[in-house]
Every structure is written in structure tokens, then in C-alpha cells.
mmCIF file of the N, C-alpha and C atoms, coordinates in Angstrom:
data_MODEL
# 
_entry.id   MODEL 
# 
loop_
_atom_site.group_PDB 
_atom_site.id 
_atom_site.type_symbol 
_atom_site.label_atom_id 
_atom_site.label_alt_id 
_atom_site.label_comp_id 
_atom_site.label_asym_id 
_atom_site.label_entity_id 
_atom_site.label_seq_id 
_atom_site.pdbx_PDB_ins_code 
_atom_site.Cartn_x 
_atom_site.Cartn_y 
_atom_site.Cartn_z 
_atom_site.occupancy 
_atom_site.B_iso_or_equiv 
_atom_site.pdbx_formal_charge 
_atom_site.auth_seq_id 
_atom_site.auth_comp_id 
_atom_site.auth_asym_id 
_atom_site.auth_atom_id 
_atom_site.pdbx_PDB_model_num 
ATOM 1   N N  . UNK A 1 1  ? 1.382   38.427 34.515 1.00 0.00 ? 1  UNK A N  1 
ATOM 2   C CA . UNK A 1 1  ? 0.026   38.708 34.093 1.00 0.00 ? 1  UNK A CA 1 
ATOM 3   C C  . UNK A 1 1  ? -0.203  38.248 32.650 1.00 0.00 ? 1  UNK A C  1 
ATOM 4   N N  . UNK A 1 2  ? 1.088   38.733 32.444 1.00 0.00 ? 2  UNK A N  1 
ATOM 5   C CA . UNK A 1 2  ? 0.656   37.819 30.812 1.00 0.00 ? 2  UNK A CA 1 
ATOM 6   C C  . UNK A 1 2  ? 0.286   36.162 30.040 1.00 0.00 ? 2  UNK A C  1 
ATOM 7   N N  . UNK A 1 3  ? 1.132   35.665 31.214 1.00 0.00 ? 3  UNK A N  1 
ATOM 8   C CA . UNK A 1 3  ? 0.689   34.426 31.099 1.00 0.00 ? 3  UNK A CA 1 
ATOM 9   C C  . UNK A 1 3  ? -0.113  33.546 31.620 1.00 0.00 ? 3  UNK A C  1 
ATOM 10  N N  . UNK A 1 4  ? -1.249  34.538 32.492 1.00 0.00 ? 4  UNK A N  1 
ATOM 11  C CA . UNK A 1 4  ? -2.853  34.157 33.058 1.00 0.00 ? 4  UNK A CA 1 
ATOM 12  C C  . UNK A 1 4  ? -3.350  34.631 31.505 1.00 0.00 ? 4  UNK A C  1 
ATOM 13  N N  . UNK A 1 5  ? -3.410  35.804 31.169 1.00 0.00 ? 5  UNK A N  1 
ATOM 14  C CA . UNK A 1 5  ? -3.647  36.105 29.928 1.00 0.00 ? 5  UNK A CA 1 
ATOM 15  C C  . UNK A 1 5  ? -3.768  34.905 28.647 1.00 0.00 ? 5  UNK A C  1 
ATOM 16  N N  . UNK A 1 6  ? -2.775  34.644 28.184 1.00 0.00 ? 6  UNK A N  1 
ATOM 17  C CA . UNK A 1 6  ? -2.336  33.291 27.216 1.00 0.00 ? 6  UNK A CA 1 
ATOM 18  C C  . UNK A 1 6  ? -3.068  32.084 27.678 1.00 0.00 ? 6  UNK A C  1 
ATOM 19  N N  . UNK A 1 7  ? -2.947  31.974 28.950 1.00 0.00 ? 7  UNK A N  1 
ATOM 20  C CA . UNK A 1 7  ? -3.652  30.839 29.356 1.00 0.00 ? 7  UNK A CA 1 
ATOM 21  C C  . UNK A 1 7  ? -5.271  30.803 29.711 1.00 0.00 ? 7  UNK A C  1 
ATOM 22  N N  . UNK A 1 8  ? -5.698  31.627 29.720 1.00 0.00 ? 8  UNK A N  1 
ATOM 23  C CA . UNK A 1 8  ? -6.982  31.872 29.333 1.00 0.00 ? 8  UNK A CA 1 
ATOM 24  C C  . UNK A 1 8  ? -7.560  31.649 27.809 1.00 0.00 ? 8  UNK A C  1 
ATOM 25  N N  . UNK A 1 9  ? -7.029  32.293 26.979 1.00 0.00 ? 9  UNK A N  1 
ATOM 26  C CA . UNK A 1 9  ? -7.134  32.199 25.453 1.00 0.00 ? 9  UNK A CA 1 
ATOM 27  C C  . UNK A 1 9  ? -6.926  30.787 25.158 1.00 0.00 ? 9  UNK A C  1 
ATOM 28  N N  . UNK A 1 10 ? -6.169  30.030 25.770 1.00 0.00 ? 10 UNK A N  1 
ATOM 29  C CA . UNK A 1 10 ? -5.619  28.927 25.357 1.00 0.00 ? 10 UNK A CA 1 
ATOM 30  C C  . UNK A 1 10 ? -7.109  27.793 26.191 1.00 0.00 ? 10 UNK A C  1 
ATOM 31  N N  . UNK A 1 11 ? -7.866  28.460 26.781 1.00 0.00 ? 11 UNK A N  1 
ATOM 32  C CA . UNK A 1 11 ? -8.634  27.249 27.411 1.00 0.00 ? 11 UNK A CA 1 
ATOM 33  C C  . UNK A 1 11 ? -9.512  27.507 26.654 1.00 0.00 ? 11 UNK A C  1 
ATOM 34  N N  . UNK A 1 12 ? -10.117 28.633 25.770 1.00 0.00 ? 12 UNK A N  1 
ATOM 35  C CA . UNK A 1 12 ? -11.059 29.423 25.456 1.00 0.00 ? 12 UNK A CA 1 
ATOM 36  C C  . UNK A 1 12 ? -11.046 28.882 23.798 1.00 0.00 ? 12 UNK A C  1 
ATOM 37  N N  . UNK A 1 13 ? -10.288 28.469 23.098 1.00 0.00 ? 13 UNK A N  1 
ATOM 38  C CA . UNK A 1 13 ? -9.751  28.099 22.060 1.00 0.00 ? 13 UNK A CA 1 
ATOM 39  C C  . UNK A 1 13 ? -10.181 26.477 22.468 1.00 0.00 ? 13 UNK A C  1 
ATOM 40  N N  . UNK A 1 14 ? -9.884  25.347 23.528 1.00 0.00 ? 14 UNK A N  1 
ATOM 41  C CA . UNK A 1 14 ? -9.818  23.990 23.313 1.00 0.00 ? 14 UNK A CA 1 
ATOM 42  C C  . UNK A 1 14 ? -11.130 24.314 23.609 1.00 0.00 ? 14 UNK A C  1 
ATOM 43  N N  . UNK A 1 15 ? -12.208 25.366 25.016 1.00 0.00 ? 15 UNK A N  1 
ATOM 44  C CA . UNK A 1 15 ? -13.527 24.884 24.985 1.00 0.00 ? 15 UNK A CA 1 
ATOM 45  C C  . UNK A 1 15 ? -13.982 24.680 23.827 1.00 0.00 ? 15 UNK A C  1 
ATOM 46  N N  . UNK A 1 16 ? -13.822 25.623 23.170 1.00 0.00 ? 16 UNK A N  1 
ATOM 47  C CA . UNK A 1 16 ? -14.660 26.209 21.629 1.00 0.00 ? 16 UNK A CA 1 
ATOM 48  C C  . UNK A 1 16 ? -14.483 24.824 20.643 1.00 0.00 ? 16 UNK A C  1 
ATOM 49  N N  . UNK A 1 17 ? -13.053 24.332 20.948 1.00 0.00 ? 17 UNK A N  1 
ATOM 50  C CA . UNK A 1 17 ? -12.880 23.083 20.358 1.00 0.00 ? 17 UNK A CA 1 
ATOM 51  C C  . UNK A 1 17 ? -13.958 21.875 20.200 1.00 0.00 ? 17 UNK A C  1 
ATOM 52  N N  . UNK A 1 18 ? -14.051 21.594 21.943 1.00 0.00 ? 18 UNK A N  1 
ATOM 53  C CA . UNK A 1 18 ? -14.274 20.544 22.714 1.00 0.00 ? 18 UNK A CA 1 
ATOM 54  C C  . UNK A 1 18 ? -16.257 20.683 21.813 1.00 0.00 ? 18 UNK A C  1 
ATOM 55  N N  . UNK A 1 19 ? -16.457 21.881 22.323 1.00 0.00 ? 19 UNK A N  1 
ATOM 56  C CA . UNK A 1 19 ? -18.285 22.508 21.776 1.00 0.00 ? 19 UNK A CA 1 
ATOM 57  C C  . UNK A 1 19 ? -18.640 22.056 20.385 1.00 0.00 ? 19 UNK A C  1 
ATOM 58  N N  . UNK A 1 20 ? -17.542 22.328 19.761 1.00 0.00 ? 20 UNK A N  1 
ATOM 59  C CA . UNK A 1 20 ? -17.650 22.107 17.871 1.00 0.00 ? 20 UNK A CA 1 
ATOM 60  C C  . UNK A 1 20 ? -17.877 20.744 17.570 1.00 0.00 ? 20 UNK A C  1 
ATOM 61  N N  . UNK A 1 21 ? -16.848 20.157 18.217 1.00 0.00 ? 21 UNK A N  1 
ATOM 62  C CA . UNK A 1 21 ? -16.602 18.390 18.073 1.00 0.00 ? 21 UNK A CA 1 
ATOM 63  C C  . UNK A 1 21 ? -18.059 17.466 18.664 1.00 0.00 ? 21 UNK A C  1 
ATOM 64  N N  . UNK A 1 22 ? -18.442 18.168 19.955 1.00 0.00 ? 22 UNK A N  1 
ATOM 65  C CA . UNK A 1 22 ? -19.283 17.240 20.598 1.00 0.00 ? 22 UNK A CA 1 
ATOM 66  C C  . UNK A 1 22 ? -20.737 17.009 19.757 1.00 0.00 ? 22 UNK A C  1 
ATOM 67  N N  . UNK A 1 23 ? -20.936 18.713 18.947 1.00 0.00 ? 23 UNK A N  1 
ATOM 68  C CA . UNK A 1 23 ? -21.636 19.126 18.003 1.00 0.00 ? 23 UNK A CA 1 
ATOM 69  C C  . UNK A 1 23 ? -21.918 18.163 16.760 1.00 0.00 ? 23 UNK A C  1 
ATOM 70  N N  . UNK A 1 24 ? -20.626 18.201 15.882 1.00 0.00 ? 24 UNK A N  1 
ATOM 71  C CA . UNK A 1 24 ? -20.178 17.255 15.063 1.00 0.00 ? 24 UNK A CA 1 
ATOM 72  C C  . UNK A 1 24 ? -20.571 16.134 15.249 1.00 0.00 ? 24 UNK A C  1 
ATOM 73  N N  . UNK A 1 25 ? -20.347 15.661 16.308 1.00 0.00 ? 25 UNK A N  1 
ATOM 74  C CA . UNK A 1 25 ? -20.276 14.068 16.262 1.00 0.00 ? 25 UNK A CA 1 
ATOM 75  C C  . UNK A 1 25 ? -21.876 13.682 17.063 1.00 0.00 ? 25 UNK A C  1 
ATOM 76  N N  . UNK A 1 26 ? -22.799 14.223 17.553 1.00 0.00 ? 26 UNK A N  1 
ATOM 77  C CA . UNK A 1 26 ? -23.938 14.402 17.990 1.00 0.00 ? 26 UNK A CA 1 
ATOM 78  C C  . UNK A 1 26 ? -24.912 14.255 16.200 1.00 0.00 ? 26 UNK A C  1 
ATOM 79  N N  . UNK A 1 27 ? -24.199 15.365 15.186 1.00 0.00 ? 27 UNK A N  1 
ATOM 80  C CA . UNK A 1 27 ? -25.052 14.833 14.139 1.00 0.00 ? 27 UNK A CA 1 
ATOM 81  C C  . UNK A 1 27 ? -24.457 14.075 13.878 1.00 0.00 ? 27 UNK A C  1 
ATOM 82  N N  . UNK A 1 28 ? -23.313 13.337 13.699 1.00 0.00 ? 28 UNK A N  1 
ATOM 83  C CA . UNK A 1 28 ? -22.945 12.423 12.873 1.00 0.00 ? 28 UNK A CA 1 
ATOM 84  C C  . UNK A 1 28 ? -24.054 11.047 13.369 1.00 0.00 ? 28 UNK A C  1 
ATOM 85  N N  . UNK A 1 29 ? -24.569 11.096 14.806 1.00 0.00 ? 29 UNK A N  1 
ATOM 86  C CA . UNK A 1 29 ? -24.945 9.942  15.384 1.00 0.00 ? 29 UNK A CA 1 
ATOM 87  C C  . UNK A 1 29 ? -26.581 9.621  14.782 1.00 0.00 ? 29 UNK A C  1 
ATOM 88  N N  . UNK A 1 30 ? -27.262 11.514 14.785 1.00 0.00 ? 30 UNK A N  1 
ATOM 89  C CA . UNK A 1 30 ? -28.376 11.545 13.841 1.00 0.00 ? 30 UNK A CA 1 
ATOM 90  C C  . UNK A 1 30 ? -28.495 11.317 12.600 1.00 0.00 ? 30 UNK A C  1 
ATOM 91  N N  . UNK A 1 31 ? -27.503 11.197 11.796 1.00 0.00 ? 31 UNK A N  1 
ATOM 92  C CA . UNK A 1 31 ? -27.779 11.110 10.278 1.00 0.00 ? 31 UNK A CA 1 
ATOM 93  C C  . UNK A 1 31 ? -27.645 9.816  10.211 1.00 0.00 ? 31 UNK A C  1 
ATOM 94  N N  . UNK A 1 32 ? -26.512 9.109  11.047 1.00 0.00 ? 32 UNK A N  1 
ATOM 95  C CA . UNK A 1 32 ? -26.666 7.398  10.706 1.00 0.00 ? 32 UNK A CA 1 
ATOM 96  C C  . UNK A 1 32 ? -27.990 7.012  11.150 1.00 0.00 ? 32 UNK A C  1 
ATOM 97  N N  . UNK A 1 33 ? -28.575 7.344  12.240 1.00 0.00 ? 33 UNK A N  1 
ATOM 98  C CA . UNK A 1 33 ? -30.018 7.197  12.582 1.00 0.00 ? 33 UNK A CA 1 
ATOM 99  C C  . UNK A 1 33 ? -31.011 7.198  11.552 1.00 0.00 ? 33 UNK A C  1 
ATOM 100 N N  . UNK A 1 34 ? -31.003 8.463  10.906 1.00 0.00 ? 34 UNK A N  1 
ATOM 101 C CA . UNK A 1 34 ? -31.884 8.955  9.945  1.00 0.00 ? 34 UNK A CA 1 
ATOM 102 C C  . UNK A 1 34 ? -31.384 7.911  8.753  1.00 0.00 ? 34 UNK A C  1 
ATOM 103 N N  . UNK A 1 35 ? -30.754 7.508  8.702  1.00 0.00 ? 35 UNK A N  1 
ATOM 104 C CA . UNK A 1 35 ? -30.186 6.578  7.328  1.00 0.00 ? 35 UNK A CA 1 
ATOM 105 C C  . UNK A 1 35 ? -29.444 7.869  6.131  1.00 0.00 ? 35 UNK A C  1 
ATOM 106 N N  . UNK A 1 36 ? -29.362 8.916  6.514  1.00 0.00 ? 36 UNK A N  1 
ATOM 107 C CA . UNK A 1 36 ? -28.944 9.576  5.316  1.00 0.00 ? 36 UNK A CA 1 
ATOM 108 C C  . UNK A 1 36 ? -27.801 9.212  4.712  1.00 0.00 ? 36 UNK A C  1 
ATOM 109 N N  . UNK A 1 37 ? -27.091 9.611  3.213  1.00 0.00 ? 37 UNK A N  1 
ATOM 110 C CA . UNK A 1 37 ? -25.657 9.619  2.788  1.00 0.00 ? 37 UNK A CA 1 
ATOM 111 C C  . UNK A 1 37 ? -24.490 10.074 4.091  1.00 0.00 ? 37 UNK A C  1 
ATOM 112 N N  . UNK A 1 38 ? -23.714 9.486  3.771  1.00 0.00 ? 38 UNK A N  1 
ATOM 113 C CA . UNK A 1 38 ? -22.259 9.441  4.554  1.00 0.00 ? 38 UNK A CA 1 
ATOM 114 C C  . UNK A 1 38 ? -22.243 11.399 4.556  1.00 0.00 ? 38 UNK A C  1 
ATOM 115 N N  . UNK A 1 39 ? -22.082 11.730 3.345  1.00 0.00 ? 39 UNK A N  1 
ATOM 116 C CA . UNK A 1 39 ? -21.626 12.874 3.081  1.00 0.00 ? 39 UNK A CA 1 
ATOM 117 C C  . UNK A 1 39 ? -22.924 13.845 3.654  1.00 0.00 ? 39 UNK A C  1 
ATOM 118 N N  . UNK A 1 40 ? -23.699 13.865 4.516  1.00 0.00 ? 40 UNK A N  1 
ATOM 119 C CA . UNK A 1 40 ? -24.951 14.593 4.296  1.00 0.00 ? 40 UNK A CA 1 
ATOM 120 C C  . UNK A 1 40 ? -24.346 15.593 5.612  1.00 0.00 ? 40 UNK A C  1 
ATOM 121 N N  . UNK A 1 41 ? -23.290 14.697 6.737  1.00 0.00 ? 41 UNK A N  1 
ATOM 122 C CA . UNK A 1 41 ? -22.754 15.458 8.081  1.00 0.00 ? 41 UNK A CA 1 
ATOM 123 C C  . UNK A 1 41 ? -21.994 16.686 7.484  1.00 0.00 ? 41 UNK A C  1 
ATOM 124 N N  . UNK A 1 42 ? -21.157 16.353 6.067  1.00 0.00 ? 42 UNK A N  1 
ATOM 125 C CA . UNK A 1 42 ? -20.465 17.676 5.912  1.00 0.00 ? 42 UNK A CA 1 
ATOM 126 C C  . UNK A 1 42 ? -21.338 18.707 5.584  1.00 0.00 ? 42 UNK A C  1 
ATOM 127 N N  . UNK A 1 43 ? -21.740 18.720 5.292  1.00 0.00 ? 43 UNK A N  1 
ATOM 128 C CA . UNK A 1 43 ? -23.690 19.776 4.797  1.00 0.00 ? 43 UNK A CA 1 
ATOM 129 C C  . UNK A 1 43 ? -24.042 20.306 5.735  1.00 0.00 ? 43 UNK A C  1 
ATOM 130 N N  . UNK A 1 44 ? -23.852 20.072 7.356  1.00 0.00 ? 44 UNK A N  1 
ATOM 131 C CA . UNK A 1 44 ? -24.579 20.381 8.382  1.00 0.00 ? 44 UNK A CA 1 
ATOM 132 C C  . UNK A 1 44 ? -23.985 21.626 9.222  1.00 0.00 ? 44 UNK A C  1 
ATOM 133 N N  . UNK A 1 45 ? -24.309 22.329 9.489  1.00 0.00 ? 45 UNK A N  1 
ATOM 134 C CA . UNK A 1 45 ? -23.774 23.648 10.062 1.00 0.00 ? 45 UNK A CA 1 
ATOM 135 C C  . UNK A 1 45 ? -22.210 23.116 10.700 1.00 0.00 ? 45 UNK A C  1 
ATOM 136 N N  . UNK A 1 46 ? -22.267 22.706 11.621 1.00 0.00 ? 46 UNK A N  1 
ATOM 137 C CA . UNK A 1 46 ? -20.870 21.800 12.690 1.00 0.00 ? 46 UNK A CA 1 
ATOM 138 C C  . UNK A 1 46 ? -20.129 21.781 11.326 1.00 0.00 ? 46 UNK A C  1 
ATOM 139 N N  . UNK A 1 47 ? -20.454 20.581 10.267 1.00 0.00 ? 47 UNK A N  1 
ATOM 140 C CA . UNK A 1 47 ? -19.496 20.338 9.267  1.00 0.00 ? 47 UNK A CA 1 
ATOM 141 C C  . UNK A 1 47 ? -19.013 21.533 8.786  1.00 0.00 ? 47 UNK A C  1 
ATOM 142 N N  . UNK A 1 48 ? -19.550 22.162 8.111  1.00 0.00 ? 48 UNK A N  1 
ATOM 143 C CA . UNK A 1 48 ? -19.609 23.472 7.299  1.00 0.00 ? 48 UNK A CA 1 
ATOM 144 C C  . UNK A 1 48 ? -18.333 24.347 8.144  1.00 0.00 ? 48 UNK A C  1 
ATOM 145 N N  . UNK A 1 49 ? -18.773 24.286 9.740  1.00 0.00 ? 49 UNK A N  1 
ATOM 146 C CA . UNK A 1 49 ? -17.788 25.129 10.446 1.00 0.00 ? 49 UNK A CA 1 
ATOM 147 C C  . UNK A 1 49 ? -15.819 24.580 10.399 1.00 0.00 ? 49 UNK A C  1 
ATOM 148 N N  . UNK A 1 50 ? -16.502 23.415 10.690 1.00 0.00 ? 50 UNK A N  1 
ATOM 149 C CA . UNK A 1 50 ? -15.408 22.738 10.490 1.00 0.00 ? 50 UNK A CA 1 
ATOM 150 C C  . UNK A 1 50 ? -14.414 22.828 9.072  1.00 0.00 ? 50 UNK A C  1 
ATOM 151 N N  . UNK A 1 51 ? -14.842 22.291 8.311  1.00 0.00 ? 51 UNK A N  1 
ATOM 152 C CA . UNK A 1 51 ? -14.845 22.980 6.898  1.00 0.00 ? 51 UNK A CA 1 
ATOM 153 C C  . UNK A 1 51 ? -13.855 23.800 6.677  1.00 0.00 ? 51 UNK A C  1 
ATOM 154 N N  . UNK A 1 52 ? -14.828 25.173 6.936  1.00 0.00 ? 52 UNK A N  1 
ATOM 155 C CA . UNK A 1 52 ? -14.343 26.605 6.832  1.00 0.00 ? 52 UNK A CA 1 
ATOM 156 C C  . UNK A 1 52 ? -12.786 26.632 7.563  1.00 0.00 ? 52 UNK A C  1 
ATOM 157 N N  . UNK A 1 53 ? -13.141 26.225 8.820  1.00 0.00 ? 53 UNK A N  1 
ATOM 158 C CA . UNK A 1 53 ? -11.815 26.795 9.841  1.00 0.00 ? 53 UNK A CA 1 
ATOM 159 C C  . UNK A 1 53 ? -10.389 25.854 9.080  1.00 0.00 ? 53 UNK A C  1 
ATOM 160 N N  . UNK A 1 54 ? -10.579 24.754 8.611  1.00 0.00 ? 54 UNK A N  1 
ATOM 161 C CA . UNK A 1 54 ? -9.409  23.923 8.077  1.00 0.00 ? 54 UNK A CA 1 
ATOM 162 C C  . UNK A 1 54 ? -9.215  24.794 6.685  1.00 0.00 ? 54 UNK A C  1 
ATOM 163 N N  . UNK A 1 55 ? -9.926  25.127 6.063  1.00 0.00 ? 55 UNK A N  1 
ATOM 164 C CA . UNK A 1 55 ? -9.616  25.958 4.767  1.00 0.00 ? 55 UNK A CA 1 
ATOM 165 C C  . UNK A 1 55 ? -8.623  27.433 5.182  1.00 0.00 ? 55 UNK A C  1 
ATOM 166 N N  . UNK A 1 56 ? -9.148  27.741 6.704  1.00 0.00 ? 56 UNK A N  1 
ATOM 167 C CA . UNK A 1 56 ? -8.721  29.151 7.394  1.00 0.00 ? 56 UNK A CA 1 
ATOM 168 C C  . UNK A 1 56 ? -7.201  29.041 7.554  1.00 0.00 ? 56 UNK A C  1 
ATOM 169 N N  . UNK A 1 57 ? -6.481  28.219 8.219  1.00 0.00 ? 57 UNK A N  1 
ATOM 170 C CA . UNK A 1 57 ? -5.722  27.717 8.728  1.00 0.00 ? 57 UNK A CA 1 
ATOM 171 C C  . UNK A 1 57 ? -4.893  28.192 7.633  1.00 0.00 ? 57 UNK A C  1 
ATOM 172 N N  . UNK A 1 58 ? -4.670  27.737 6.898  1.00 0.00 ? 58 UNK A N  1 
ATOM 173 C CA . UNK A 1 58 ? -3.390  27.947 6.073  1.00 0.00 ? 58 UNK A CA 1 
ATOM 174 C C  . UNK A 1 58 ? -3.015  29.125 5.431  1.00 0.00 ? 58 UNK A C  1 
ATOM 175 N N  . UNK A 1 59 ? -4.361  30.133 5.391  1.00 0.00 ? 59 UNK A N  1 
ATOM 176 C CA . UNK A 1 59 ? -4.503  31.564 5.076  1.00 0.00 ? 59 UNK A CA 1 
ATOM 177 C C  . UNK A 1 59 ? -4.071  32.596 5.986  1.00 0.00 ? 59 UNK A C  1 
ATOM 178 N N  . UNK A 1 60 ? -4.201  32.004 7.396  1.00 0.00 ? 60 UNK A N  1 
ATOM 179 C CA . UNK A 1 60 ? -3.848  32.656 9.191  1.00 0.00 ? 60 UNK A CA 1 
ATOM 180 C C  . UNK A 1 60 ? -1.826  32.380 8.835  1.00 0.00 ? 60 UNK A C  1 
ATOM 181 N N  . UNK A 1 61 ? -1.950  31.264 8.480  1.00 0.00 ? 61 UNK A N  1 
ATOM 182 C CA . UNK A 1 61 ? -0.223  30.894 8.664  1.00 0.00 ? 61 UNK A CA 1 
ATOM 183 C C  . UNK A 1 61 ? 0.627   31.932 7.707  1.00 0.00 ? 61 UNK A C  1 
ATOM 184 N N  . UNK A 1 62 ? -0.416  31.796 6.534  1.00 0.00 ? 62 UNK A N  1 
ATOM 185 C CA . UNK A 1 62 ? 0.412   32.660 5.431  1.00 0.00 ? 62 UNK A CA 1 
ATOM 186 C C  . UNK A 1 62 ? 0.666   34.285 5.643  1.00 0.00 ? 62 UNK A C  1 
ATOM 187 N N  . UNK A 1 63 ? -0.292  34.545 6.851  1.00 0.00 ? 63 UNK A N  1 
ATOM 188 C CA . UNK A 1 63 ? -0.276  36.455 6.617  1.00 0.00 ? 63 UNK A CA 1 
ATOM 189 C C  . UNK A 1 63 ? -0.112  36.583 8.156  1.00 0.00 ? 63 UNK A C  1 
ATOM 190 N N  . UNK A 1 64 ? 0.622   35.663 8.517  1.00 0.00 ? 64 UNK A N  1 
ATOM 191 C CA . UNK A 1 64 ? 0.965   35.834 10.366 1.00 0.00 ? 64 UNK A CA 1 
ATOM 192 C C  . UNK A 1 64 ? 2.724   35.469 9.693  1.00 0.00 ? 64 UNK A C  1 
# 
């Protein structure tokens, strides 16, 4: 049972992945459209999330 468990979390984790990225790269396709700065995608909510969670990462490693 536990490892229906794990493996649930574990699909639930790449959807969430798969959602963020498709996100991401959906504005990245609008801002080249729009002509904005390179840097304008990190500004954008998706970026921002993205962002955050890579800053997270090493704070999760340190107190796990």
C-alpha cells in the first residue's frame, strides 16, 4: 500500500511539473510575440514560480 501511495505523489509532483512548464513556455511564446525584453518572462507569475521553487530547493535539502 505504500508504494501505490509514493507512486501517486510521484505522478502528482511531475503533473504539477509538466502544468508549470507548459505555462512557462506558453508566455515565453507571448512575450517574443509582444516584442518585450528577454527578461520580462522571469517577471511573469510561471517565472516567479519557478524562481521561488529553485531558490526552495536547497533550503528543503538543508533541514531534511
Amino acid at each position: 500500500m505504500q508504494i501505490v501511495v509514493t507512486l501517486i505523489q510521484a505522478v502528482c509532483v511531475l503533473l504539477a511539473a509538466v502544468i508549470l512548464g507548459n505555462w512557462y513556455l506558453k508566455d515565453i511564446q507571448r512575450i517574443k510575440r509582444e516584442g518585450r525584453p528577454w527578461y520580462a518572462v522571469y517577471l511573469s507569475i510561471p517565472g516567479l514560480l519557478i524562481i521561488g521553487l529553485l531558490l526552495l530547493l536547497p533550503l528543503v535539502k538543508y533541514l531534511k
